[in-house]
C-alpha positions in Angstrom: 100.4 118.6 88.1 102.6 116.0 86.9 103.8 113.3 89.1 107.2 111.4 88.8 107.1 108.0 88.6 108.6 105.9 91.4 112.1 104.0 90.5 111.1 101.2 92.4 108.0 98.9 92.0 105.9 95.9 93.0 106.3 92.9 90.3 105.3 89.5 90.1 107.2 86.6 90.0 106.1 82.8 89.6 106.4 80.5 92.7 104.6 79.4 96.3 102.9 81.5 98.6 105.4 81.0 101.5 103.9 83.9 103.2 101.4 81.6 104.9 104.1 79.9 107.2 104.7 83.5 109.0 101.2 83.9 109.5 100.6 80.4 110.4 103.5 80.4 113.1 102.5 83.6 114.3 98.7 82.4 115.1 100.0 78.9 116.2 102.6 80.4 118.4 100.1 82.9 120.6 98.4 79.0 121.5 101.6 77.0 122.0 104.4 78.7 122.6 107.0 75.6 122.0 106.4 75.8 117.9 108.6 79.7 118.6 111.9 77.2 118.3 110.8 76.8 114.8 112.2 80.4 114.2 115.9 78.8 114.7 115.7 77.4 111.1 115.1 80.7 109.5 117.8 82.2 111.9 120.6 79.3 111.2 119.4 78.6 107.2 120.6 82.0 105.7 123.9 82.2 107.2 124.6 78.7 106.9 123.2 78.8 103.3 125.4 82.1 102.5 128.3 80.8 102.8 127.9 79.2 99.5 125.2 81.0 97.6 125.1 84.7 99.5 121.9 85.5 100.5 119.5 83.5 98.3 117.9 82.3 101.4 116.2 85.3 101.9 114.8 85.5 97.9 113.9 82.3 98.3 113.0 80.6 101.0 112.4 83.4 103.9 108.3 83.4 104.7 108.5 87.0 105.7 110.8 87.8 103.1 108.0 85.8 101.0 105.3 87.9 102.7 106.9 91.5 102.3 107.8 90.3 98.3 103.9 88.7 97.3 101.7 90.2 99.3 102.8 93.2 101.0 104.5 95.2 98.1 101.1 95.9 96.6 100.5 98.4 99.1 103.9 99.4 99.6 104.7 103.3 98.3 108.1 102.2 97.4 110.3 105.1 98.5 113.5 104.7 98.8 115.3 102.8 101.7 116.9 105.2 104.4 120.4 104.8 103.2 121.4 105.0 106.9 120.0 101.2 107.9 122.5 100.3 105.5 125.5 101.4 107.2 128.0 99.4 108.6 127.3 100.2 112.4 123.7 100.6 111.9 123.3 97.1 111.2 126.4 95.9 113.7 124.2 97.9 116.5 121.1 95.6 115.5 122.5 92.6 115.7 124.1 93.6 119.1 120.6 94.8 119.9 118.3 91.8 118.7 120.8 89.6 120.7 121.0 91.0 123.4 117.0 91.1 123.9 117.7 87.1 123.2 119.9 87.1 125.9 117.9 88.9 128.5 114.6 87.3 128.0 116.4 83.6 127.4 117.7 84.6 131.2 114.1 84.7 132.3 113.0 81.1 131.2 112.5 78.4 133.8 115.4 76.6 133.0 115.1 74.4 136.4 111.7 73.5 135.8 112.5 71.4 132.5 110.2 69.6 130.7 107.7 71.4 128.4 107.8 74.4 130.8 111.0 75.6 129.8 110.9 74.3 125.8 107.4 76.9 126.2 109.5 79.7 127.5 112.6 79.3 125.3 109.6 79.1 122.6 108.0 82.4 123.6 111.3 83.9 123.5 111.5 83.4 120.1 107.9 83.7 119.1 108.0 87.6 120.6 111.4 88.9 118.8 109.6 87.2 115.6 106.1 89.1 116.0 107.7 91.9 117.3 110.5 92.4 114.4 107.9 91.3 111.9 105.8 94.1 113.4 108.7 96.6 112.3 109.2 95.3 109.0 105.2 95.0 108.0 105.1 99.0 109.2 108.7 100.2 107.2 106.7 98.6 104.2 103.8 101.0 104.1 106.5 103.8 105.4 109.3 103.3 102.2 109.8 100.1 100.5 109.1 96.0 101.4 112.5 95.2 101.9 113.1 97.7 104.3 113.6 95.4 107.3 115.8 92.9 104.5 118.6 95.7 104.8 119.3 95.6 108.1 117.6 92.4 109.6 120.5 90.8 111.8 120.4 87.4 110.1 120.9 88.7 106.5 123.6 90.9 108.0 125.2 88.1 109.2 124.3 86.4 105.6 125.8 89.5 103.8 129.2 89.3 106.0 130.1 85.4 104.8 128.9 85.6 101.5 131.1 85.0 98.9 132.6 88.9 96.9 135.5 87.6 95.1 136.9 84.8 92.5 136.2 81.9 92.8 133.1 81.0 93.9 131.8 78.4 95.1 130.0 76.0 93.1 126.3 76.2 93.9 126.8 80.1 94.0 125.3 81.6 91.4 124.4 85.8 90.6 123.2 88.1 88.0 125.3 88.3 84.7 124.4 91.2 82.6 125.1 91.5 78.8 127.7 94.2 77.5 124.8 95.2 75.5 122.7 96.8 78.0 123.2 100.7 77.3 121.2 101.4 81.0 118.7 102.8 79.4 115.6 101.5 80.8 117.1 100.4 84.0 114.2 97.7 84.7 116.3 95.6 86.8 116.9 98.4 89.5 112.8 99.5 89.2 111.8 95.5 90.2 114.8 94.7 92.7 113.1 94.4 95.9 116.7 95.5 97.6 116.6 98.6 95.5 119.8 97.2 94.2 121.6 98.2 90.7 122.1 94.9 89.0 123.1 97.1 85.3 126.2 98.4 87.0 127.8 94.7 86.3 127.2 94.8 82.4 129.8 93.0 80.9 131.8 92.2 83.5 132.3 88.0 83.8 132.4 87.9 87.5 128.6 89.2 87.4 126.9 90.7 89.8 128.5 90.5 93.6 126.2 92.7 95.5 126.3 90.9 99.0 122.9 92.2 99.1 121.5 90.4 96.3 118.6 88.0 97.1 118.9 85.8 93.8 115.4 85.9 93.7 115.5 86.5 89.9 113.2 89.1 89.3 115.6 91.6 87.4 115.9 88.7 85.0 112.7 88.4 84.4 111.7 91.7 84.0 114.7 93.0 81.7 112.8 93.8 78.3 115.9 92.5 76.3 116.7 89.4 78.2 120.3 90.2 78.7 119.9 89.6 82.1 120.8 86.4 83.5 121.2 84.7 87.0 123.3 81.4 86.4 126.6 79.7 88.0 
């Protein structure tokens, strides 16, 4: 019996192994607790970051993102994402949700101890919504696609809200242009997007591509087989 062959794949893409900082936090912070703060640099970066250039933190620079992207979508059957996660109030309840659990185990700290004994609990705090959220996304890969967690992950729907849709852009924004050549034939960008985004449905249009979505990781560009596909300014 014939099988059909999935829309969405695994593809390689030069660059560093950034994967290693999740799993080096994650080991680091079981011993000492403190390095959990770290987290608030991957939790402030991609909405500060978006503002400008939409959600290229997490294409870029994002460990996890890194981690589902390079090492994790080998192994990943690459069904289609749950369109539901990708609802307005689904991801408005998680980011209620994560926060919240913030809130109540922040509330739990010993703030009047001070000192290391507190930046350690703040730390943990941090350190278990990490592990635990990483957890989540590391299963959705092996149940649908690596990104999974991406679509509704409560910073990059907080990066998706202030990212730029409309003329003009800012200036270190940049997105995926596509050629009023391509016929969508082959559809190669959609099959290598890890947001199981369609990048084609922009051909020829000057703007580009405005997916808030879009993780300006390049890979569509890479992979398009006439090289009408371009992410630039």
């Amino acid at each position: 019996m014939a099988t059909t062959k999935r829309f969405h794949r695994h593809y390689d893409v030069p660059g560093l192994p950034l994967y290693w900082i999740i799993i080096a936090y994650i080991i680091i912070g079981w011993f000492w607790p403190v390095i959990g703060l770290l987290a608030l640099i991957c939790m402030i970066g991609p909405v500060l970051t978006s503002i400008w250039r939409g959600r290229w933190w997490c294409g870029n620079v994002c460990p996890r993102g890194n981690m589902y992207d390079r090492l994790l979508s080998k192994y990943s059957p690459h069904r289609p994402i749950p369109k539901f996660v990708r609802t307005f109030g689904f991801r408005l309840f998680m980011v209620f949700f994560i926060f919240t659990m913030f809130g109540i185990q922040l509330s739990q700290a010993r703030w009047s101890e001070g000192g290391l004994a507190m930046w350690s609990d703040i730390g943990r705090v941090f350190w278990t919504i990490i592990v635990m959220t990483t957890i989540v996304g590391v299963t959705l890969n092996f149940i649908y696609a690596p990104r999974t967690w991406c679509s509704f992950c409560p910073m990059g729907t907080i990066s998706r809200w202030v990212a730029p849709r409309k003329a003009p852009l800012p200036k270190p924004f940049t997105n995926i242009h596509v050629s009023g050549r391509c016929e969508e034939k082959c559809k190669m960008c959609a099959r290598v997007c890890p947001m199981q985004l369609t990048p084609y449905e922009c051909r020829g249009e000057e703007i580009g591509y405005l997916h808030p979505d879009c993780l300006k990781c390049g890979k569509c560009e890479k992979a398009c087989p006439l090289k009408i596909t371009e992410l630039r300014h």
